[in-house]
C-alpha positions in Angstrom: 28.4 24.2 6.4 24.9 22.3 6.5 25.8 20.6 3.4 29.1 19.5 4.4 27.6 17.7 7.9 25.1 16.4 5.5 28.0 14.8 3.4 29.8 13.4 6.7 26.7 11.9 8.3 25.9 10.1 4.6 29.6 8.8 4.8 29.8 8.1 8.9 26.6 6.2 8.5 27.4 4.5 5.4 30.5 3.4 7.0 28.8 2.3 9.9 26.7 -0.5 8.0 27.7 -4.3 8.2 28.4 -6.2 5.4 28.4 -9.9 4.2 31.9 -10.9 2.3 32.1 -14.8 1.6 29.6 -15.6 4.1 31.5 -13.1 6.9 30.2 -10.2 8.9 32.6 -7.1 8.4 32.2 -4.4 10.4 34.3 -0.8 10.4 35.0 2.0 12.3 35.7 5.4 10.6 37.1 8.5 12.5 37.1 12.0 10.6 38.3 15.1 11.6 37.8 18.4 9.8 38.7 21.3 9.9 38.1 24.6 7.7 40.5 27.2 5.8 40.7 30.0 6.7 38.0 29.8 10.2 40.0 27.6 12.0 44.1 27.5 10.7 46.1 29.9 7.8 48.5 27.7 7.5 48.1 24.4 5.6 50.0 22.6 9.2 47.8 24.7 11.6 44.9 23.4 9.5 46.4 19.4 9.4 46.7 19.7 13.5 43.5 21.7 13.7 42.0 18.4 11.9 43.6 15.7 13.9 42.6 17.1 16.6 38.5 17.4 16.0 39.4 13.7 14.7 40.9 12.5 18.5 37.9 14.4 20.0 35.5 12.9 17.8 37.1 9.3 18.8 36.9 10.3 22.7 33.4 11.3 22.5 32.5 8.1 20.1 34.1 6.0 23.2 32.7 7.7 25.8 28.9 7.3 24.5 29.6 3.2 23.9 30.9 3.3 27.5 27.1 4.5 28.7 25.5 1.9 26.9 
């Protein structure tokens, strides 16, 4: 599981990074949620909710710690 959070981190933080297209400043946002067969679902629409559902909390906690800066 270490490796996996390794590999999200690398791609949250790459996504994080501003770029320059034509002279403009782009900016994105990327939300991921996760979840893993069969720890947290058996069923392959258990595990699709399981994952939207780490992604919305991921999103509210993301909002919440721009809100206390």
């Amino acid at each position: 599981m270490d490796t996996f959070q390794g590999t999200l981190d690398k791609i949250l933080d790459e996504a994080r990074q501003s770029y320059i297209v034509d002279g403009m400043v782009i900016r994105a946002s990327l939300s991921i949620g996760w979840a893993v067969f069969p720890k947290d679902a058996k069923s392959l629409a258990s595990l699709s909710k399981k994952a939207d559902e780490m992604m919305y909390s991921m999103k509210k906690k993301h909002k919440q710690e721009q809100e206390d800066l």
